[in-house]
PDB file of N, CA, C and O in Angstrom, chain B, residues numbered from 101:
ATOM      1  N   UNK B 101      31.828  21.474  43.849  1.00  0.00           N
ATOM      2  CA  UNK B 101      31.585  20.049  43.987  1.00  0.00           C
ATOM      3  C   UNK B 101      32.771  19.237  43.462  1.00  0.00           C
ATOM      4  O   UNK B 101      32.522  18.180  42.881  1.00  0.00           O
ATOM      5  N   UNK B 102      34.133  19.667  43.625  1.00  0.00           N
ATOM      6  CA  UNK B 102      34.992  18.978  42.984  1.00  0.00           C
ATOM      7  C   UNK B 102      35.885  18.329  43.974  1.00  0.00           C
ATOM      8  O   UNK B 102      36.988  17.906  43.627  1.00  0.00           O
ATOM      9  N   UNK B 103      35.378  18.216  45.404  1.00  0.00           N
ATOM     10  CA  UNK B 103      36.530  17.613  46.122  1.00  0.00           C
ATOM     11  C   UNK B 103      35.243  16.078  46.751  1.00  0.00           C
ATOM     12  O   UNK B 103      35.705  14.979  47.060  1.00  0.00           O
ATOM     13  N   UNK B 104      33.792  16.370  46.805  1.00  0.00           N
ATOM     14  CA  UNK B 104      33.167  15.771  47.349  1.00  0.00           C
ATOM     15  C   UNK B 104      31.548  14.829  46.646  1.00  0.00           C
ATOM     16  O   UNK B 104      31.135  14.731  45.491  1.00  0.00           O
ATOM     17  N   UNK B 105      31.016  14.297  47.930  1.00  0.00           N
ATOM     18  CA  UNK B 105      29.851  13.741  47.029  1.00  0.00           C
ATOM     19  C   UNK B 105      28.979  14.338  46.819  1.00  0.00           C
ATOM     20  O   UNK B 105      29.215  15.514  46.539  1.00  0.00           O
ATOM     21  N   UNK B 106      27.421  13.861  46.834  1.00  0.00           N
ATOM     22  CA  UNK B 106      26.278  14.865  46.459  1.00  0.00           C
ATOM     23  C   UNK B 106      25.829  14.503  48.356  1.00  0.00           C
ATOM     24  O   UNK B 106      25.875  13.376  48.849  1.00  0.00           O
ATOM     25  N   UNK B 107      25.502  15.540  48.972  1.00  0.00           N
ATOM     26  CA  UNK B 107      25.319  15.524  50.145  1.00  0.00           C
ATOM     27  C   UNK B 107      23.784  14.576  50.426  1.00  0.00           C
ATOM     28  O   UNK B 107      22.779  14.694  49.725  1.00  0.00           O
ATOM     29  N   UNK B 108      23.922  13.637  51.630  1.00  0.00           N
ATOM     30  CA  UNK B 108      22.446  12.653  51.533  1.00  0.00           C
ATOM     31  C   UNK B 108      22.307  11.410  51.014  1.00  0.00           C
ATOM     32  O   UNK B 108      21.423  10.556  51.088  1.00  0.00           O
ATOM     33  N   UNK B 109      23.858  11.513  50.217  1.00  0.00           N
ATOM     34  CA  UNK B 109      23.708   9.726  49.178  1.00  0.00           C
ATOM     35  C   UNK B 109      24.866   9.065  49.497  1.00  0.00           C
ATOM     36  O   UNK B 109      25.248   8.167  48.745  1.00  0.00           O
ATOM     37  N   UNK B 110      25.458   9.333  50.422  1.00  0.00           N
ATOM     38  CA  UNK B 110      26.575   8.875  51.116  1.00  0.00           C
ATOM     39  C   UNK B 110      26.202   7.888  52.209  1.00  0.00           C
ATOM     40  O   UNK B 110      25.186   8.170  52.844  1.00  0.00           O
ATOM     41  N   UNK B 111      26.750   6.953  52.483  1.00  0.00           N
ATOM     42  CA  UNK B 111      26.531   6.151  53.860  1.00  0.00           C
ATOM     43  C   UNK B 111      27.584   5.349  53.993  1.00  0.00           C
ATOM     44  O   UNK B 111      28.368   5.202  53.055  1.00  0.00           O
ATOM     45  N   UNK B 112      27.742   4.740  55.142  1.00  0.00           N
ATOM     46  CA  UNK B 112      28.964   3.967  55.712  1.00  0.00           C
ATOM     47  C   UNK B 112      28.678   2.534  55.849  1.00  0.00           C
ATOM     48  O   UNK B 112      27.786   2.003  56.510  1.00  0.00           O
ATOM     49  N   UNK B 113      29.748   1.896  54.977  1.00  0.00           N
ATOM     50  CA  UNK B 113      29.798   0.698  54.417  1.00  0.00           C
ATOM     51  C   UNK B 113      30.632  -0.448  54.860  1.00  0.00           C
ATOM     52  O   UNK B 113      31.708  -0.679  54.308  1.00  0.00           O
ATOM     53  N   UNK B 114      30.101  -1.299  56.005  1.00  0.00           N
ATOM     54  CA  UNK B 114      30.621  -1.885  57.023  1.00  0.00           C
ATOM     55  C   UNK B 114      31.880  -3.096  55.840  1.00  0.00           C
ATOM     56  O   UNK B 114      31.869  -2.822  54.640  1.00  0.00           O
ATOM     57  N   UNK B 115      32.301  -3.634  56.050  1.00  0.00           N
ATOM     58  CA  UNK B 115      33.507  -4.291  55.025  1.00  0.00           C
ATOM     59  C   UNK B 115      32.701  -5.635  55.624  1.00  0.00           C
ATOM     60  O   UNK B 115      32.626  -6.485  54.737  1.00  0.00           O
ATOM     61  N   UNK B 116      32.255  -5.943  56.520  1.00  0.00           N
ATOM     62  CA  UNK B 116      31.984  -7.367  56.988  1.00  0.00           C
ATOM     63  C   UNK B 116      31.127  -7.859  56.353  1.00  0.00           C
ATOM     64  O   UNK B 116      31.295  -9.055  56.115  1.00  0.00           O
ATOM     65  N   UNK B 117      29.801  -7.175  55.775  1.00  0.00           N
ATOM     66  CA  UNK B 117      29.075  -7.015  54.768  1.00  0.00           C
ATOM     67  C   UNK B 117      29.247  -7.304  53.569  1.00  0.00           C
ATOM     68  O   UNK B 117      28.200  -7.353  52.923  1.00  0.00           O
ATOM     69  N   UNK B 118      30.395  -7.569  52.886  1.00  0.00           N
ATOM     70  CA  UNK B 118      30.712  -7.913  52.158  1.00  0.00           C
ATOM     71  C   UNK B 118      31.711  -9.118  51.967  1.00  0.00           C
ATOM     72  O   UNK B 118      31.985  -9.550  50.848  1.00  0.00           O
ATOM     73  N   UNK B 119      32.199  -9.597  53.051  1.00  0.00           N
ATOM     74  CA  UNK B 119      32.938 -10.706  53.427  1.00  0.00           C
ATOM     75  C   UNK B 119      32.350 -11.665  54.202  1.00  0.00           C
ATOM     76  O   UNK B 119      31.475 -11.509  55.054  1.00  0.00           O
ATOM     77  N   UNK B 120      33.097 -13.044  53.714  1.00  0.00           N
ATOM     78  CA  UNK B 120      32.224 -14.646  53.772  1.00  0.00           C
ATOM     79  C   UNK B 120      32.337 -14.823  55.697  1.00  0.00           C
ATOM     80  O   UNK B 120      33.352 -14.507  56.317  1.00  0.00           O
ATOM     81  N   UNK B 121      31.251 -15.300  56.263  1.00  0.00           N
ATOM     82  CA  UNK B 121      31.351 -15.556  57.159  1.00  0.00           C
ATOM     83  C   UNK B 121      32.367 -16.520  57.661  1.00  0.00           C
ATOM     84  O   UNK B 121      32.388 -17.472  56.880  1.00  0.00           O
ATOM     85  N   UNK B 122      33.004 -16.641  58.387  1.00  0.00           N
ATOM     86  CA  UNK B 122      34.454 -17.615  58.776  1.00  0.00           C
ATOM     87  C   UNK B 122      34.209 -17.925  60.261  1.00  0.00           C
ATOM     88  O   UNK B 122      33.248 -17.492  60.897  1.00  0.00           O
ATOM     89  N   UNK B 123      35.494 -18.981  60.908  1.00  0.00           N
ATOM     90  CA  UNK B 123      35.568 -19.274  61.486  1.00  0.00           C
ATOM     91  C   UNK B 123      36.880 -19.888  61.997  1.00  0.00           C
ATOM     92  O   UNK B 123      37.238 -20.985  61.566  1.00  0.00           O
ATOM     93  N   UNK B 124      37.470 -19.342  62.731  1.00  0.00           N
ATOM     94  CA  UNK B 124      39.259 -19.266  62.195  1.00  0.00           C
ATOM     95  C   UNK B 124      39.908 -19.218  61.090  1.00  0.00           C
ATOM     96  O   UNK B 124      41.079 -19.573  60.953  1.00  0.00           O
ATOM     97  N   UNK B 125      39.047 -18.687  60.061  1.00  0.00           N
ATOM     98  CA  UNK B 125      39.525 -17.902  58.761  1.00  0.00           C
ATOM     99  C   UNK B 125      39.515 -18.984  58.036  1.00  0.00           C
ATOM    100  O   UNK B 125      40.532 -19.294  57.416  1.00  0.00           O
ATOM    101  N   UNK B 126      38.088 -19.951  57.963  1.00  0.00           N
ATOM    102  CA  UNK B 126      37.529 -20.815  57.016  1.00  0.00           C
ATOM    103  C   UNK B 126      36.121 -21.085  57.347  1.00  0.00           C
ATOM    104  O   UNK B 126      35.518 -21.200  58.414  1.00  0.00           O
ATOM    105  N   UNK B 127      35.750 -21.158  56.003  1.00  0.00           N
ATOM    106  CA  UNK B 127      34.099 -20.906  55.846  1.00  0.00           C
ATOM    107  C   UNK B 127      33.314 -21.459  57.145  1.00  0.00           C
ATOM    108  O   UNK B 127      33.866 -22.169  57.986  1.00  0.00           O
ATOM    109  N   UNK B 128      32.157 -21.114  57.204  1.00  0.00           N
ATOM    110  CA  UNK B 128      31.579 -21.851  58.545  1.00  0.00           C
ATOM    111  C   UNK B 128      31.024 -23.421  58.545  1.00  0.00           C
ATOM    112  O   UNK B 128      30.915 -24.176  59.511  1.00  0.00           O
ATOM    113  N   UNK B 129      30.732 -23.647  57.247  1.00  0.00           N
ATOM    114  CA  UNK B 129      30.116 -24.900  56.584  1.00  0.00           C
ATOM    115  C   UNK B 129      31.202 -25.929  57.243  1.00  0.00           C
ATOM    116  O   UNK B 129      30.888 -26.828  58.022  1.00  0.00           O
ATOM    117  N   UNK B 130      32.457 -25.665  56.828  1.00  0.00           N
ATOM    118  CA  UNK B 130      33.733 -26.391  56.624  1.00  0.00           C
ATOM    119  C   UNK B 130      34.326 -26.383  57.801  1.00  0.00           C
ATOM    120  O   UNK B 130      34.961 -27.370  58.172  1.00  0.00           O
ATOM    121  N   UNK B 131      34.259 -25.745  58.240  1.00  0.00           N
ATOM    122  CA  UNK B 131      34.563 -25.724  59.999  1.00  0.00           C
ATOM    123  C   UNK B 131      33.965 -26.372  60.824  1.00  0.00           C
ATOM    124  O   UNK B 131      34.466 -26.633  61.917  1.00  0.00           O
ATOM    125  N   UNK B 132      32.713 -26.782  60.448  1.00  0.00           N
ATOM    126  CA  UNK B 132      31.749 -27.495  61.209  1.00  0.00           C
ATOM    127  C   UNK B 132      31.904 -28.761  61.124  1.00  0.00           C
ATOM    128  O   UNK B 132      31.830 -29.586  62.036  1.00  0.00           O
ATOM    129  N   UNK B 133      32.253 -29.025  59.367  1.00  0.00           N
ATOM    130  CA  UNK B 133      32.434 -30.185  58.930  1.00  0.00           C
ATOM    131  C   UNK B 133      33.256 -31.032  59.515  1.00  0.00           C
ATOM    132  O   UNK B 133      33.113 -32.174  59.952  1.00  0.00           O
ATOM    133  N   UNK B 134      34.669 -29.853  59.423  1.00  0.00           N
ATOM    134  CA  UNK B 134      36.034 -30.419  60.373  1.00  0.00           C
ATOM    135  C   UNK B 134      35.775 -30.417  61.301  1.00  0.00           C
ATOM    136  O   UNK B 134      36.478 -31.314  61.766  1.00  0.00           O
ATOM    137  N   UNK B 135      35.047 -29.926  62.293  1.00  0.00           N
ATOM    138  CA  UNK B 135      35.133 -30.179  63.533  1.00  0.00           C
ATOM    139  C   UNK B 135      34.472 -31.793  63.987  1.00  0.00           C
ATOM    140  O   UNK B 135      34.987 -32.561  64.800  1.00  0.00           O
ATOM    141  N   UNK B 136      33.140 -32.033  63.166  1.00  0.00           N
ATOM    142  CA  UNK B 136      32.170 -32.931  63.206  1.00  0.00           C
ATOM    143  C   UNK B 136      33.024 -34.238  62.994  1.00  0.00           C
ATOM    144  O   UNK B 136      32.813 -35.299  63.583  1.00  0.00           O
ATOM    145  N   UNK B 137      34.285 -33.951  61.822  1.00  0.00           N
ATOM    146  CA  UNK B 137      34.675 -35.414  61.463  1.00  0.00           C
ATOM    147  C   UNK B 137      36.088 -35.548  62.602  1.00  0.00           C
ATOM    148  O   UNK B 137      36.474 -36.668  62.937  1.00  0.00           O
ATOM    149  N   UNK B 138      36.621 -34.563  63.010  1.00  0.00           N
ATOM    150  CA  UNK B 138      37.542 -34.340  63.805  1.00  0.00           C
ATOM    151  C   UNK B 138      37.047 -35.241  65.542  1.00  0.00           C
ATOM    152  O   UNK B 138      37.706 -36.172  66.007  1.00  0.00           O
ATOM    153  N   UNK B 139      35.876 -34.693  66.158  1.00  0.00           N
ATOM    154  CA  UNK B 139      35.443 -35.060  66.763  1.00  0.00           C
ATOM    155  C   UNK B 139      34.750 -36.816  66.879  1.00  0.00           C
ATOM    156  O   UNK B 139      34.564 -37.434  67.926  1.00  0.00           O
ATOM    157  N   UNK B 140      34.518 -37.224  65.696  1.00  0.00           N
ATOM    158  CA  UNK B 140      34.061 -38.384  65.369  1.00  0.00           C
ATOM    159  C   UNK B 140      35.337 -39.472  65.315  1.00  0.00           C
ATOM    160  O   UNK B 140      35.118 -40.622  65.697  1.00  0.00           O
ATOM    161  N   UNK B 141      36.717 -39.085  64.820  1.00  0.00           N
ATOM    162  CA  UNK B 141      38.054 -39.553  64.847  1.00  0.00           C
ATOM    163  C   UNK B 141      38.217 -39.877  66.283  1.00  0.00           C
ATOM    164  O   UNK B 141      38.152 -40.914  66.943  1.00  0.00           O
ATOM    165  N   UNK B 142      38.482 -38.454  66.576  1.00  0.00           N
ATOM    166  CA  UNK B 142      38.878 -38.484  68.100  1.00  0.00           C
ATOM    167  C   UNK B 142      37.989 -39.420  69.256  1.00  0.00           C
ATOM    168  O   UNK B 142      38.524 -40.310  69.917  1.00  0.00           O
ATOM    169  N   UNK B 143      36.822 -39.120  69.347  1.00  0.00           N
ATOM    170  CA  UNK B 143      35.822 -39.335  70.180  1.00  0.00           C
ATOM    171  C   UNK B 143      35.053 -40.717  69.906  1.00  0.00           C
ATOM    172  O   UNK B 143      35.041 -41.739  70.593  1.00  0.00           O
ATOM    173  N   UNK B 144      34.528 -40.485  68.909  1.00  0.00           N
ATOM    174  CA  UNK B 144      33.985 -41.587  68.285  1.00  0.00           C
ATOM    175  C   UNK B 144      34.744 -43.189  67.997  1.00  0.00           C
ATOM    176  O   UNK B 144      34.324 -44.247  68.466  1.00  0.00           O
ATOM    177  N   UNK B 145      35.680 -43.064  67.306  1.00  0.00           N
ATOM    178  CA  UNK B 145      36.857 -43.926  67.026  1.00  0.00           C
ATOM    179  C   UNK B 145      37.470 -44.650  68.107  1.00  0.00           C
ATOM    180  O   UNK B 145      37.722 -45.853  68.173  1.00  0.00           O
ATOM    181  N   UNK B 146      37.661 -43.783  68.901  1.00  0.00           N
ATOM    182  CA  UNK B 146      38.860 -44.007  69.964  1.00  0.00           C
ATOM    183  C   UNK B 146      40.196 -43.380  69.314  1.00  0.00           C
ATOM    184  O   UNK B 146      41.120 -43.787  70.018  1.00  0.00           O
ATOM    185  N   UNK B 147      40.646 -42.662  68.399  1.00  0.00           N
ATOM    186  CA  UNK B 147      41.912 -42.464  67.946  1.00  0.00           C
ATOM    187  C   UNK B 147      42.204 -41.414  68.014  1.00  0.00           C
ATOM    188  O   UNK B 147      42.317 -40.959  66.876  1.00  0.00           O
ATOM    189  N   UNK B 148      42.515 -40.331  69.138  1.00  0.00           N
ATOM    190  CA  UNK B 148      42.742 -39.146  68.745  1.00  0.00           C
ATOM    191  C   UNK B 148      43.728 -38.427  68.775  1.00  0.00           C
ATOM    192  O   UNK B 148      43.838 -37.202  68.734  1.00  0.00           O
ATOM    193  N   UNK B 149      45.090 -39.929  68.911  1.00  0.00           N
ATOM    194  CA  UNK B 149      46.332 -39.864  67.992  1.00  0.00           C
ATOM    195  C   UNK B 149      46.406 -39.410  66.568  1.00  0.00           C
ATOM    196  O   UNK B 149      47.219 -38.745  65.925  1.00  0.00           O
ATOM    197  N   UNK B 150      45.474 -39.895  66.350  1.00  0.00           N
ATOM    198  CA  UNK B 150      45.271 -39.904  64.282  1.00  0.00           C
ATOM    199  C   UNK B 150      43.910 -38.744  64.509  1.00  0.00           C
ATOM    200  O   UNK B 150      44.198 -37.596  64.171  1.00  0.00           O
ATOM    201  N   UNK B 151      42.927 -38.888  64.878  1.00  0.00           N
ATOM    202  CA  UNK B 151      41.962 -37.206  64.851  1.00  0.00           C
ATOM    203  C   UNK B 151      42.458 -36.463  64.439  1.00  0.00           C
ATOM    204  O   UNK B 151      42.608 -36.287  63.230  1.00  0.00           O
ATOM    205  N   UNK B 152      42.885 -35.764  65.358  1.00  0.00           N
ATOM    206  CA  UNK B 152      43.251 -34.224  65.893  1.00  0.00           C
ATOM    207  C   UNK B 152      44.446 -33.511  64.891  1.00  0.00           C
ATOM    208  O   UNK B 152      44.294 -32.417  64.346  1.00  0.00           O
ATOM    209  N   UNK B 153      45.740 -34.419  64.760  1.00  0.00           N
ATOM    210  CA  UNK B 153      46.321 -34.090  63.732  1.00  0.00           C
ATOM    211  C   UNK B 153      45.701 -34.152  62.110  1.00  0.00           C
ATOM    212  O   UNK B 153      46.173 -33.653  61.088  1.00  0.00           O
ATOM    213  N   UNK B 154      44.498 -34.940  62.301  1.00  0.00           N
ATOM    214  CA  UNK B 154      44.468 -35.267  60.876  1.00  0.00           C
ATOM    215  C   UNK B 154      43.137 -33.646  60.547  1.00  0.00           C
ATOM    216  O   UNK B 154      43.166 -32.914  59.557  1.00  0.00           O
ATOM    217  N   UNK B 155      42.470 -33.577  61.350  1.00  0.00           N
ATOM    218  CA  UNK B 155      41.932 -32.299  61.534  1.00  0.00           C
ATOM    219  C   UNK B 155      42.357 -31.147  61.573  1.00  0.00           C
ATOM    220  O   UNK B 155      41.547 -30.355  61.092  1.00  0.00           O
ATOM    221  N   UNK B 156      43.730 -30.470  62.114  1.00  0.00           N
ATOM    222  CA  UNK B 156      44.782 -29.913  62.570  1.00  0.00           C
ATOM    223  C   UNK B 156      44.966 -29.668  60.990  1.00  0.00           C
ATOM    224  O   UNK B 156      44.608 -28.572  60.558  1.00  0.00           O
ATOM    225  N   UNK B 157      45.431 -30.492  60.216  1.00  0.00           N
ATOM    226  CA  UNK B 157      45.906 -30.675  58.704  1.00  0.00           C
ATOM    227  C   UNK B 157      45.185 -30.198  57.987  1.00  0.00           C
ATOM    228  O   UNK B 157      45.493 -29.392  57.110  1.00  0.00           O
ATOM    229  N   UNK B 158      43.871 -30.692  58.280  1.00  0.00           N
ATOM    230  CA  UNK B 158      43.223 -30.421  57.202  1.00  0.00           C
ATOM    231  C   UNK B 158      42.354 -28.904  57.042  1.00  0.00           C
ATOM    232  O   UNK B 158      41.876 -28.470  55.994  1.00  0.00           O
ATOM    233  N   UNK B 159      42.299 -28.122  58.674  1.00  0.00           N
ATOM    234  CA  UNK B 159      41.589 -27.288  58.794  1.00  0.00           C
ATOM    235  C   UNK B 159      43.058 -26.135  58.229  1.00  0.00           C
ATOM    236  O   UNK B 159      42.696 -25.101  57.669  1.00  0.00           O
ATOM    237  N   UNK B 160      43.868 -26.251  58.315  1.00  0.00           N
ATOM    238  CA  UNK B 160      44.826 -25.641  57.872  1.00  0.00           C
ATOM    239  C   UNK B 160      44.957 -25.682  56.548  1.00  0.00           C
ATOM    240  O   UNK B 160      44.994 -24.520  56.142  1.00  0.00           O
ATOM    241  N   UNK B 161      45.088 -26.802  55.267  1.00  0.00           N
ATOM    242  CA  UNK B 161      44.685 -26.709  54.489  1.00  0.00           C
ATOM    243  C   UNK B 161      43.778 -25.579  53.705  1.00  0.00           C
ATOM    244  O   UNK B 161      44.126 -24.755  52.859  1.00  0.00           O
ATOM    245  N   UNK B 162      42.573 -25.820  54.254  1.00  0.00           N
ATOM    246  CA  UNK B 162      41.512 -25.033  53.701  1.00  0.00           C
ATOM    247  C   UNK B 162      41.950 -23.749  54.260  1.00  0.00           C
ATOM    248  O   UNK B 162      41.563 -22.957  53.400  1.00  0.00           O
ATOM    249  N   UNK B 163      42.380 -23.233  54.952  1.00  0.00           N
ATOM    250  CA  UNK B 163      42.675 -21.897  55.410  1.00  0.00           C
ATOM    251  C   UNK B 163      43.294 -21.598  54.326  1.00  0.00           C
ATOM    252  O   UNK B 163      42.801 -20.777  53.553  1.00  0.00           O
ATOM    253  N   UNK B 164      44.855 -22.393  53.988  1.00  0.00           N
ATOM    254  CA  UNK B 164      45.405 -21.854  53.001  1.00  0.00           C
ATOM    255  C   UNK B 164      44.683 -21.512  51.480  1.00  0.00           C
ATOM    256  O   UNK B 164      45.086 -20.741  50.608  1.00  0.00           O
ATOM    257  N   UNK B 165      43.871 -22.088  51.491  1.00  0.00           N
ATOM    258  CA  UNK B 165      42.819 -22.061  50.210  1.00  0.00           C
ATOM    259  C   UNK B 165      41.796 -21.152  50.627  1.00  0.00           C
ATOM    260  O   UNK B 165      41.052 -21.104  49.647  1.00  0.00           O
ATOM    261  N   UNK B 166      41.470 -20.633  51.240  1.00  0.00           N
ATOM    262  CA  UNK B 166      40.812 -19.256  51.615  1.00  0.00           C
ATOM    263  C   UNK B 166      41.530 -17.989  51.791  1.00  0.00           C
ATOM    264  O   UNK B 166      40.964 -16.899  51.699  1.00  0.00           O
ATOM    265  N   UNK B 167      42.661 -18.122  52.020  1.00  0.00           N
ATOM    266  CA  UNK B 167      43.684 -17.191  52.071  1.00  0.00           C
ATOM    267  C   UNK B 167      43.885 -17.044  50.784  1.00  0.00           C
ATOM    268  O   UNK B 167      43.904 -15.866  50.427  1.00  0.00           O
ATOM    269  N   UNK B 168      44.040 -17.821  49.969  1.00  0.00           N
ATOM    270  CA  UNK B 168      44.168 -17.500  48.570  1.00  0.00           C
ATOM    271  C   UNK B 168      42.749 -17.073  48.095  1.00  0.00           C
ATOM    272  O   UNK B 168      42.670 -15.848  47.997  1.00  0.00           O
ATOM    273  N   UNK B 169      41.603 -17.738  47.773  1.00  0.00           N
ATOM    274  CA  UNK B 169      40.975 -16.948  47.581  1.00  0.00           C
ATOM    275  C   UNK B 169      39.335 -17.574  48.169  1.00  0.00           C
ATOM    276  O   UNK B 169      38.673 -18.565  47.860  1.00  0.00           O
ATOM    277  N   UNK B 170      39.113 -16.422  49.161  1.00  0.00           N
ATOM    278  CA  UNK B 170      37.656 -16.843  49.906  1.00  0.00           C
ATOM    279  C   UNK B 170      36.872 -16.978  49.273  1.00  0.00           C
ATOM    280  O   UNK B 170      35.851 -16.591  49.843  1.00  0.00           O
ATOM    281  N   UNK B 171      36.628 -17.416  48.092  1.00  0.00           N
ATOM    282  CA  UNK B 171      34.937 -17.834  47.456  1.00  0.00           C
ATOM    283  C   UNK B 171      35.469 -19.528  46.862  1.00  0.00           C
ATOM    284  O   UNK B 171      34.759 -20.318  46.240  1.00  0.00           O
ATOM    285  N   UNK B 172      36.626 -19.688  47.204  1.00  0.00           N
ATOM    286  CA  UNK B 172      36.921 -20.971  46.987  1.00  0.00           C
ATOM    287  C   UNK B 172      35.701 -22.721  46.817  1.00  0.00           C
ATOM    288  O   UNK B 172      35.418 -23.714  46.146  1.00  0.00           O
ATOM    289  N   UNK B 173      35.398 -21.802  48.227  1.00  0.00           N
ATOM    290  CA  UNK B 173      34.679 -23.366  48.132  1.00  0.00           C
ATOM    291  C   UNK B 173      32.969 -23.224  47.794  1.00  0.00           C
ATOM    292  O   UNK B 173      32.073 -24.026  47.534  1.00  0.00           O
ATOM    293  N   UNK B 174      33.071 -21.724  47.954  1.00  0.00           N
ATOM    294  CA  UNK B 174      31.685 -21.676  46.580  1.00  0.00           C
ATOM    295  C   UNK B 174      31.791 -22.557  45.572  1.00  0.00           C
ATOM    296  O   UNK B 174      31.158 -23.569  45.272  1.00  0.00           O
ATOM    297  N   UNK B 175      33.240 -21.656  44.829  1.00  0.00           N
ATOM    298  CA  UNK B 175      32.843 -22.252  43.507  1.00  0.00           C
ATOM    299  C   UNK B 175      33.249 -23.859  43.385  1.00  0.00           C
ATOM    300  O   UNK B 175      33.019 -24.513  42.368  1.00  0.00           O
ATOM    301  N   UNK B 176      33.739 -24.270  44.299  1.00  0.00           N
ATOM    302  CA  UNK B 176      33.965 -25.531  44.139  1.00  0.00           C
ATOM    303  C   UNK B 176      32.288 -26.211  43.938  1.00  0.00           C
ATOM    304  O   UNK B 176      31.783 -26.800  42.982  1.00  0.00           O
ATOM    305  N   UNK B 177      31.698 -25.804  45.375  1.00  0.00           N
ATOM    306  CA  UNK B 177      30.128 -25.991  45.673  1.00  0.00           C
ATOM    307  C   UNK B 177      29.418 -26.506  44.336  1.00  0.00           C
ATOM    308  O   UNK B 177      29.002 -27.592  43.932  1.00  0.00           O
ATOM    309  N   UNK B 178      29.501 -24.834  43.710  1.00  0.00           N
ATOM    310  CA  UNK B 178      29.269 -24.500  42.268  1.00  0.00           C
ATOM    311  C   UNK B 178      29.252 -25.506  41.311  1.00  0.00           C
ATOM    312  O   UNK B 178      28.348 -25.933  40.592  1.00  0.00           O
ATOM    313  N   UNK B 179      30.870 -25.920  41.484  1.00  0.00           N
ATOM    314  CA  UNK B 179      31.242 -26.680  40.274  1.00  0.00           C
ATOM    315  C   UNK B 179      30.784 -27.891  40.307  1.00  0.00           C
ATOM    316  O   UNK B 179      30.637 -28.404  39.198  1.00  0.00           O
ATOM    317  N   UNK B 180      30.408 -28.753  41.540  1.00  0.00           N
ATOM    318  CA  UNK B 180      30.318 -29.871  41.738  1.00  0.00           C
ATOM    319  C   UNK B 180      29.039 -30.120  41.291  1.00  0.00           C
ATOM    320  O   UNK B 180      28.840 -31.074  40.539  1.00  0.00           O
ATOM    321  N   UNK B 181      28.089 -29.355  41.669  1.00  0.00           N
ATOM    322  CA  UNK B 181      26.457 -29.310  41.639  1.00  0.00           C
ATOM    323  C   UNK B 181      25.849 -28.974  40.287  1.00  0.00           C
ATOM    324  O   UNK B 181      24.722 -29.398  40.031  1.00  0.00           O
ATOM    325  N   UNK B 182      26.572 -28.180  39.332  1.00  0.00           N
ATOM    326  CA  UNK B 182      26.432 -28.004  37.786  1.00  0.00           C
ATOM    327  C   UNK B 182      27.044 -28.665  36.977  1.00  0.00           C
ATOM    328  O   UNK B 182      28.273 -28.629  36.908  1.00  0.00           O
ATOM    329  N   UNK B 183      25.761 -29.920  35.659  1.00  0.00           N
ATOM    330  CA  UNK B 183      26.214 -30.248  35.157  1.00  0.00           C
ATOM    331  C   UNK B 183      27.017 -29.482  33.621  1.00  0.00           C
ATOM    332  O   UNK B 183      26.744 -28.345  33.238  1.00  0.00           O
ATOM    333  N   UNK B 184      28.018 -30.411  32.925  1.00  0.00           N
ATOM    334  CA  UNK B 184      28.716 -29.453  31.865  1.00  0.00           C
ATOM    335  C   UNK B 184      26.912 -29.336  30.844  1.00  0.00           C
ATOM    336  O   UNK B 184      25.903 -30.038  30.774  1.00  0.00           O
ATOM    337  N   UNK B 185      27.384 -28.028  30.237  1.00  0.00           N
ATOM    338  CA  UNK B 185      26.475 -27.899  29.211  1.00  0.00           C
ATOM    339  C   UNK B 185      26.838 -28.526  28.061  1.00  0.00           C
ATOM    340  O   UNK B 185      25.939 -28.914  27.315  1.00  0.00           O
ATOM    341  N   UNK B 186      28.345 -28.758  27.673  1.00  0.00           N
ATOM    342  CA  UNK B 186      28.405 -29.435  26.038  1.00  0.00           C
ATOM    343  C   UNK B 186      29.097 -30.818  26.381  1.00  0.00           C
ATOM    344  O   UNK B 186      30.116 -30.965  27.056  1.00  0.00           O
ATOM    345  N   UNK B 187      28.381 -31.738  25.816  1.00  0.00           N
ATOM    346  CA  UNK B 187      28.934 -33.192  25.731  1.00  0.00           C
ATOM    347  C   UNK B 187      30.559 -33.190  25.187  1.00  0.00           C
ATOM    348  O   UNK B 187      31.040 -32.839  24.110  1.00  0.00           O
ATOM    349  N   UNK B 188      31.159 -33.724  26.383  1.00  0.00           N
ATOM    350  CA  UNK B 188      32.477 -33.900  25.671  1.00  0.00           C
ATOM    351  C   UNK B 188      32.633 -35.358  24.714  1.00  0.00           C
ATOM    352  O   UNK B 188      33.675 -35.584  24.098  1.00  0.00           O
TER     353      UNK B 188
END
């Protein structure tokens, strides 16, 4: 038993399963968001001189901040929604 497991307790462990759902490699929440306010610029506004780039920007943004690190906007989530425990 020194090269292997215990036979029966082994199984195959999909990686997606463990990674945040995305959507051009930013959360799905936030993608929606951008798209919703992107679309509302563009469409809504009349401006989609100023939209699309400003969406463009910003969905890129957050990519880069998921690229660094995908639980990002958890803990932002997190942070926003919990108050501090000790009075500053």
């Amino acid at each position: 038993m020194a090269g292997g497991g215990i036979e029966g307790f082994e199984i195959a462990f999909h990686s997606s399963l463990s990674e945040p759902i995305t959507i051009a490699g930013v959360p799905r929440m936030i993608a929606v968001l951008n798209g919703t306010m992107t679309a509302v610029l563009a469409l809504g506004l009349q401006t989609p001189l100023i939209g699309i780039p400003l969406g463009l920007a910003f969905h890129a943004g957050c990519y880069w901040l998921v690229k660094r690190d995908p639980y990002f906007f958890d803990a932002l989530k997190r942070h926003l929604r919990q108050r501090p425990y000790w009075d500053a």
